[in-house]
C-alpha positions, 0 to 999 in steps of 0.5 A, spaced: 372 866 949 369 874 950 362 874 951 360 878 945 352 877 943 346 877 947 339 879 950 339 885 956 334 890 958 331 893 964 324 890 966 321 892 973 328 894 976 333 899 975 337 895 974 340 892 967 337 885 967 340 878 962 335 874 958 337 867 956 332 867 952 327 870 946 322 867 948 321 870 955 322 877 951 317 875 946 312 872 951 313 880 954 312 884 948 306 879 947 303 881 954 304 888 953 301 888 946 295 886 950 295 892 954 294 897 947 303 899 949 306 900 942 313 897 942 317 901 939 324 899 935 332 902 934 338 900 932 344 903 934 350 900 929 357 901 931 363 900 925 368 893 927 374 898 926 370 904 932 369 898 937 375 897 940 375 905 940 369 905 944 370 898 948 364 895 945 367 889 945 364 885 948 356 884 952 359 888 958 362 894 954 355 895 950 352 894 958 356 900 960 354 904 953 347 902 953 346 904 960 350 911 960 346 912 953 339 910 953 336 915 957 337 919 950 331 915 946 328 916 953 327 924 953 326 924 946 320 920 947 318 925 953 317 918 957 318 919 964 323 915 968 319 910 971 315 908 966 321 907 961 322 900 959 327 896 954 330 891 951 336 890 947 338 884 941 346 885 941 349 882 935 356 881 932 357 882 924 363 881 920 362 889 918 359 891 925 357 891 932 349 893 932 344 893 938 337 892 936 333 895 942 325 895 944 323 899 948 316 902 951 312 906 956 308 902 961 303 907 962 301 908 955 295 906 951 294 905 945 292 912 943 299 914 942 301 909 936 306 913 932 313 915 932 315 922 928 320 922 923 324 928 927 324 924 934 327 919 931 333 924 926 334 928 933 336 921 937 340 919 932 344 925 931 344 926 940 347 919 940 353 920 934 354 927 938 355 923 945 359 917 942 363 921 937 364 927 941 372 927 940 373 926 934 367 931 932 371 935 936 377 934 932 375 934 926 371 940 928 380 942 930 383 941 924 378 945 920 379 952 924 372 951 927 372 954 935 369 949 939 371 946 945 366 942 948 360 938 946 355 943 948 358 947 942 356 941 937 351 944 932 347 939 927 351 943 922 357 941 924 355 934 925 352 933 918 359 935 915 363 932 920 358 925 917 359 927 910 367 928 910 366 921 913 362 918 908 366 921 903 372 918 906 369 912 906 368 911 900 373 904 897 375 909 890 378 915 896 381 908 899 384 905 893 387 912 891 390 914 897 394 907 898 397 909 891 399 916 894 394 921 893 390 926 897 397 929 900 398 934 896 396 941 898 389 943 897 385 937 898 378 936 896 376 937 904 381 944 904 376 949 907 379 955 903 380 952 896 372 950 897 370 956 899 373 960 893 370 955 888 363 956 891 364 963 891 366 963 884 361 958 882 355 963 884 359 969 880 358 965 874 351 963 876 349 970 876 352 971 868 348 966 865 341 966 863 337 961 866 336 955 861 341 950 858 348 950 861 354 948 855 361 950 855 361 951 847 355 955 847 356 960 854 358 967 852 365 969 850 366 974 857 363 967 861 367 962 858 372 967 860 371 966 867 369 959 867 377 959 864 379 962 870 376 958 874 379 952 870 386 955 872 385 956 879 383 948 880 389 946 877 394 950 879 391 950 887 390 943 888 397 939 888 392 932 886 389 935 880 395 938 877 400 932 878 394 927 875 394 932 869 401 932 868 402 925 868 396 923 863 398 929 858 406 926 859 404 919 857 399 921 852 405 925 849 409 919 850 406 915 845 404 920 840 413 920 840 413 913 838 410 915 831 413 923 831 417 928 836 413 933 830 408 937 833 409 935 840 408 942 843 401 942 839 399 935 841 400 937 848 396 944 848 390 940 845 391 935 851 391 940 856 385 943 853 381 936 853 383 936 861 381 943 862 373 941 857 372 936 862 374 941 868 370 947 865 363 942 864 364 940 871 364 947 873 358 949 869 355 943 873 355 945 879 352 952 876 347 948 875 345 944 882 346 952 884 340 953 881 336 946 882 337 947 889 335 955 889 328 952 887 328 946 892 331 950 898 329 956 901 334 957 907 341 960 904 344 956 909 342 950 907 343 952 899 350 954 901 352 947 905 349 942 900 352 946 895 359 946 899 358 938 899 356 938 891 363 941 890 368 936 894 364 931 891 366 934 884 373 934 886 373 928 888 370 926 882 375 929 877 381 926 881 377 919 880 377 921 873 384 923 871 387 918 875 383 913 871 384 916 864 392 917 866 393 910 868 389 907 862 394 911 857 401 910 862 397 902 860 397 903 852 404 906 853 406 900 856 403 896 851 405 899 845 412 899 848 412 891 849 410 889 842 416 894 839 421 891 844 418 884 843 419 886 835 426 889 836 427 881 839 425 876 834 429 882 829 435 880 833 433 873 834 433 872 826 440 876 825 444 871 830 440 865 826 443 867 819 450 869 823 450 862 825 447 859 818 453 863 815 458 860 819 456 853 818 456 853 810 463 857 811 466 851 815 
């Protein structure tokens, strides 16, 4: 069996070093305690599915990432190479494989006992960068985006890189896309589709008044706009608009069991509910324009979490229409059911009486 937790460190020796026990790390961290050294604590945790990838799977792969990365945390923290010590705790869990790290400098004294938040956020986003580089880069491809190398990694693509993936980790994306959906032209991660939503979205931020945002109270000319806009999801994203052709052709589909009159107008009235939600989400994003103008100074960051809001927002209507197309395409299904179920015992009693006549006959 892999040898795939344990204890390494690097202790007195350039070399990297295999505790047997904790006792011995702990008798260490108590001696240098002594000493006023603050031992400072990380983690690096790696998903299940990266590390075979990454070939972390087992204690010498994480020797070998270990030592080719520690020198990040060991620059960030302005510790010169010779007074550098670590240890690391490598686990195993059934989601991931994560390292716990200890580490310290051996001239320091107790005066310097605080570790800022930022060092911590930049050795975070350095390790990602560093591990992660090829599929950044990718990433950063498949969005038309000229980078070519690591060293042309910003903080900005990383955050959206990071984002992307956290949307895409989300189980409802995963659950829709194992039922056919995101492979329609103009995803929710399509640069050109965000970029005109969010210009739009600014536009009809600047006609309305500052105060409350409702769709049944906006003027006529913004309503327009906001109709427009309605128009364009739907049209220009393949998900959306064959998710809201299939929840308006079930809801048809049982008002035709009652009647085929009016099908035309209960279908322009069914249209018109899908495109009042979209319209509401419309103004909802106009309103977190606001909310982070007065959070946010920096326009650049207005702009990218406002980018992030809107991918969610789609997303969250796709998440909404499949449900809502589902649970009619469920009622149609019932509905068919007990009429077929009544169609059979109407037949069931018609064989009865046939063969009740035959018998008195006789």
């Amino acid at each position: 069996m892999e040898h795939r937790t344990g204890l390494i460190g690097k202790i007195f020796t350039n070399e990297i070093l295999h505790f047997k026990d904790s006792k011995d790390i702990a008798k260490l961290v108590l001696e240098n305690t002594k000493k006023g050294i603050t031992i400072y604590e990380g983690m690096i945790a790696i998903k299940k599915e990266d590390t075979k990838k990454l070939n972390l799977e087992d204690l010498k792969g994480w020797e070998n990432y270990i030592s080719k990365h520690i020198n990040i945390i060991r620059e960030h923290n302005n510790i010169k190479r010779e007074n550098f010590q670590f240890i690391c705790a490598i686990h195993e869990k059934p989601n991931n494989y994560h390292t716990h790290i200890l580490f310290w400098d051996k001239s320091q004294k107790v005066e310097k006992n605080f570790l800022h938040w930022g060092i911590s956020n930049k050795i975070r986003k350095q390790l990602i960068k560093d591990t992660f580089s090829d599929e950044i880069l990718e990433y950063a491809k498949a969005k038309d985006l000229a980078v070519k190398n690591i060293r042309e990694i910003t903080d900005k693509l990383l955050d959206d890189f990071i984002n992307d993936i956290k949307l895409l980790d989300n189980k409802k994306y995963s659950k829709l896309k194992e039922k056919g959906i995101f492979k329609g032209k103009n995803s929710m991660l399509n640069n050109e589709f965000i970029e005109y939503i969010f210009n739009e979205s600014y536009k009809i931020k600047k006609m309305i008044p500052k105060g409350r945002i409702a769709y049944e109270f906006i003027e006529p000319s913004v309503k327009e706009e906001v109709n427009k806009l309605v128009s364009y999801i739907i049209e220009n994203n393949e998900d959306i608009k064959k998710l809201v052709d299939d929840y308006v052709e079930a809801k048809l589909d049982i008002a035709s069991f009652y009647s085929d009159k009016y099908l035309d107008i209960q279908e322009e009235q069914y249209r018109k509910e899908i495109e009042k939600i979209i319209a509401n989400k419309i103004l909802g994003i106009v309103k977190s324009i606001n909310r982070l103008e007065n959070e946010y100074k920096k326009q650049e960051v207005i702009e990218n979490k406002q980018k992030r809001l809107i991918k969610q927002s789609i997303f969250d209507l796709i998440s909404l229409f499949y449900v809502k197309g589902e649970r009619e395409r469920q009622n149609y299904n019932k509905i068919l059911n007990e009429i077929v179920t009544e169609l059979s015992k109407e037949a069931k009693k018609e064989i009865y009486l046939k063969n009740m006549d035959k018998g008195y006959e006789r």
